[in-house]
N, C-alpha and C positions, 0 to 999 in steps of 0.2 A: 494550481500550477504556477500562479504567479509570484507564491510564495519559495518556494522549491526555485525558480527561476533567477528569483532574486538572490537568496541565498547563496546559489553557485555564482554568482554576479554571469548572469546570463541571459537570454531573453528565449523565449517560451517558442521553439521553432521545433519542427519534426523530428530534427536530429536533436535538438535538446532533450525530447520526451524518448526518446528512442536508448539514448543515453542515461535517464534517470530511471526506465525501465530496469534495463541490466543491473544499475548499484542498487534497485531496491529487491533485486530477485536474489541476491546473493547472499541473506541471513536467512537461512533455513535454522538456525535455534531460536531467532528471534520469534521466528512463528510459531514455536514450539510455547516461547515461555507466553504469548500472548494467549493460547490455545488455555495453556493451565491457570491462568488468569480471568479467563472468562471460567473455566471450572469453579474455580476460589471463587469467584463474587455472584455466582447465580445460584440461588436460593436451589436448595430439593425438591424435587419434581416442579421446577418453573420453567418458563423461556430463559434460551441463552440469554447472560446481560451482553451488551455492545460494549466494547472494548477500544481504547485506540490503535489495537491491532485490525478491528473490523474495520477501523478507516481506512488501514493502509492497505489493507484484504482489495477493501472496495477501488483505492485509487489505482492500485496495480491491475485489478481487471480492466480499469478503463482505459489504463495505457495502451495495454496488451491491444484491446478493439481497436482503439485510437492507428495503432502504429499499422496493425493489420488493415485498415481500412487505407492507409496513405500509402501501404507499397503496392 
């Protein structure tokens, strides 16, 4: 968060996470291309590999809890 916070030159508040929630919920292809990417790079019949899309998979659910848990 603190990095994301920085970025947008802003500091790490409910409404800040509430706000980076929505702009990272709004590339439904981007999920798409991370989706065929994790396809591309994991071996047949293996585990999914992790992806820099699984990070952002992971940080967007934690928003989501995050934000649901503060209203």
């Amino acid at each position: 968060m603190a990095a994301y916070a920085s970025a947008y030159a802003s500091r790490d508040t409910q409404g800040f996470r509430r706000l980076l929630a929505a702009r990272l919920a709004t590339g439904p292809r981007l999920d798409r291309y991370w989706e065929l990417t994790a396809v591309v790079l994991t071996p047949p019949g293996g585990p999914p590999e992790p992806t820099p899309g699984s990070a952002d998979d992971w940080l967007r659910e934690a928003l989501e809890r995050d934000n649901a848990e503060a209203a």
